[in-house]
C-alpha positions as a Markdown table, in Angstrom:
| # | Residue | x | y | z |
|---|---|---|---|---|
| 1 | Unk | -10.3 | 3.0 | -3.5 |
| 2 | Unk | -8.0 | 0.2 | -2.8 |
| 3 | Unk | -5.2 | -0.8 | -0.7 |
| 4 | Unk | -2.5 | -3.6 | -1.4 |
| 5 | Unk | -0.9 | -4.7 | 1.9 |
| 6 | Unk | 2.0 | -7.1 | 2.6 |
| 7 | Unk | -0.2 | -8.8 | 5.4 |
| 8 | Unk | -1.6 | -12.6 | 4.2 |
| 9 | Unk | -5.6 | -12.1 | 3.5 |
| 10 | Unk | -6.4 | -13.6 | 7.0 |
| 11 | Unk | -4.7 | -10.9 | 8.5 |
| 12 | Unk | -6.7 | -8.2 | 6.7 |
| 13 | Unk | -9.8 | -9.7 | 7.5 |
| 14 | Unk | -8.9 | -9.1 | 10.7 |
| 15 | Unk | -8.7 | -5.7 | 10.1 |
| 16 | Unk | -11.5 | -5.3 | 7.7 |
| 17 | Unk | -13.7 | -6.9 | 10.5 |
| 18 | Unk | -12.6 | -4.6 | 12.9 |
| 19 | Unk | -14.8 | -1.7 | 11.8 |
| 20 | Unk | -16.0 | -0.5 | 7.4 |
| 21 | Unk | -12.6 | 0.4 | 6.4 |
| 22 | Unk | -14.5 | 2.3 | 3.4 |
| 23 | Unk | -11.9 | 0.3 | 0.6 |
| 24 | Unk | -11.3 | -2.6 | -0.5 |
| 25 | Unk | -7.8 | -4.6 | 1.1 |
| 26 | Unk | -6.1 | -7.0 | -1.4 |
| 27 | Unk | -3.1 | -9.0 | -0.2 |
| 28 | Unk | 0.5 | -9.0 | -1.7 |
| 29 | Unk | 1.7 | -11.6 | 1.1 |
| 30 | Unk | 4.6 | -12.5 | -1.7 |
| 31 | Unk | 5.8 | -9.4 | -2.4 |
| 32 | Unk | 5.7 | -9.7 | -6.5 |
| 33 | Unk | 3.7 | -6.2 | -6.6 |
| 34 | Unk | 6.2 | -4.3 | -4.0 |
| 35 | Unk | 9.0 | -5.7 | -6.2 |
| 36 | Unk | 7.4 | -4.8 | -9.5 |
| 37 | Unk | 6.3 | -1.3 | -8.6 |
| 38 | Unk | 9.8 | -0.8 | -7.5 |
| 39 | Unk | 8.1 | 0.2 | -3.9 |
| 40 | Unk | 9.7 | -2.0 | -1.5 |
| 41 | Unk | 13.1 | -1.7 | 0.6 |
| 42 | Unk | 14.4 | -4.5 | 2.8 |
| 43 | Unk | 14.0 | -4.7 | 6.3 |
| 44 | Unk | 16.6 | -4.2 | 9.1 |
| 45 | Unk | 17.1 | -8.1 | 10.6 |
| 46 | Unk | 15.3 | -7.6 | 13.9 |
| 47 | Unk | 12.0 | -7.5 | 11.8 |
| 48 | Unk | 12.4 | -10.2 | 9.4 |
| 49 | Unk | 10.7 | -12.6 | 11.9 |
| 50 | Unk | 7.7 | -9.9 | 12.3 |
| 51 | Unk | 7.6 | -9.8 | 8.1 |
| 52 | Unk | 7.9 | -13.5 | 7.8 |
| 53 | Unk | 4.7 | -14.1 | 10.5 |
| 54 | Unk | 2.6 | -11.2 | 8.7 |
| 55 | Unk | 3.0 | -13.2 | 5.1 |
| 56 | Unk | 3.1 | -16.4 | 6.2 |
| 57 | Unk | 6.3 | -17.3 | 5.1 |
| 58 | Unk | 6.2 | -16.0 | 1.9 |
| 59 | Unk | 8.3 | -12.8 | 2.7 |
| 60 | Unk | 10.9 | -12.1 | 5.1 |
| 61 | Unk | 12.8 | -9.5 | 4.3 |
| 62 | Unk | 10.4 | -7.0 | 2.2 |
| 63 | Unk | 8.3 | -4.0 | 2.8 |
| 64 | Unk | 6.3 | -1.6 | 0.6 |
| 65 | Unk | 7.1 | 2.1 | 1.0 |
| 66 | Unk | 3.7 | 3.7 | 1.6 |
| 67 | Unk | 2.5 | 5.1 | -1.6 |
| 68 | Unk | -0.8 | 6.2 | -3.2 |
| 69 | Unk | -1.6 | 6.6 | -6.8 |
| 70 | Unk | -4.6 | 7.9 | -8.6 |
| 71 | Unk | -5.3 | 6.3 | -11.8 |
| 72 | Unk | -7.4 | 7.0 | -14.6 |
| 73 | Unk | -9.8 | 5.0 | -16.3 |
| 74 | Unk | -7.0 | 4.5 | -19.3 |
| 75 | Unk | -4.8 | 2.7 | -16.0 |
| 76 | Unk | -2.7 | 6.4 | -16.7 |
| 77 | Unk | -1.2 | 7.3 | -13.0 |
| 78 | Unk | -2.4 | 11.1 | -13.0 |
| 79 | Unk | -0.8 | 11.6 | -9.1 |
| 80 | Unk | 1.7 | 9.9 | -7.0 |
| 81 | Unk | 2.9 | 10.0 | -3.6 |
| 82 | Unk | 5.8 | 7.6 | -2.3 |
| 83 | Unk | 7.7 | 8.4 | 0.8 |
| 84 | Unk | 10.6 | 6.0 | 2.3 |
| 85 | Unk | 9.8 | 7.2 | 5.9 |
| 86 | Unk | 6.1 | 5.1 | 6.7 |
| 87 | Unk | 5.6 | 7.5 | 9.3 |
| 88 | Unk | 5.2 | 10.4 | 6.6 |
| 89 | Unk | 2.2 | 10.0 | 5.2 |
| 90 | Unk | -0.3 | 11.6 | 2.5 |
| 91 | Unk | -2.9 | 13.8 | 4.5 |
| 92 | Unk | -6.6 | 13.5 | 3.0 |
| 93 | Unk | -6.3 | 16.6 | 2.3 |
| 94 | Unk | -3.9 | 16.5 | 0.4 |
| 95 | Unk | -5.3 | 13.6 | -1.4 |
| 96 | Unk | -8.6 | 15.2 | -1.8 |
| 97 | Unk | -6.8 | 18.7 | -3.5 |
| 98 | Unk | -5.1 | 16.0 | -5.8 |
| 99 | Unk | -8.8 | 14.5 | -7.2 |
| 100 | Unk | -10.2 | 17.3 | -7.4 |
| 101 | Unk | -7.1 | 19.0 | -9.9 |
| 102 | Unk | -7.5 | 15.1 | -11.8 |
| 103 | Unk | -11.2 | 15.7 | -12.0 |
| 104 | Unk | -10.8 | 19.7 | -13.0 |
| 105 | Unk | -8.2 | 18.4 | -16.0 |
| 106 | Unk | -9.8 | 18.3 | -19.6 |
């Protein structure tokens, strides 16, 4: 498992080394994968200055929606989950039913 953030890497090593996350963090301080994926929305102007700290510079106005995606080992998405409103996420549960219907599939 993975997670892409739009936080520069220094600022997920912070969070790494704050306790074993269990994944792997990789850093899209830019924003090319947001804007690629077709996952990002742009930012109400009161938290362009928070954006623009978080990636150095190299973003102000651009966030990811959360969303989670389990891929095969052909790089097919077999699951999805985006949702405009951060504060509704994907329960583990949830995720977990998903894996397990991937891994039932013939």
């Amino acid at each position: 498992m993975v997670a892409v953030s739009p936080d520069v890497p220094e600022r997920l090593r912070e969070s790494q080394d704050k306790g074993d996350l269990g994944y792997r963090l990789f850093s899209d301080a830019s924003g090319k994968l947001i804007r690629a994926m077709g996952l990002g929305y742009k930012v109400p102007e009161n938290y362009r200055g928070i954006i623009r700290k978080a990636s150095d510079g190299q973003n102000e106005d651009l966030l990811p929606a959360p969303a989670v995606f389990l891929v095969d080992g052909q790089a097919k998405i077999t699951f999805s989950y985006m949702n405009p409103d951060f504060k509704q996420r994907l329960s583990g549960e949830a995720l977990v039913q998903a894996a397990k219907a991937f891994r039932g599939r013939p």
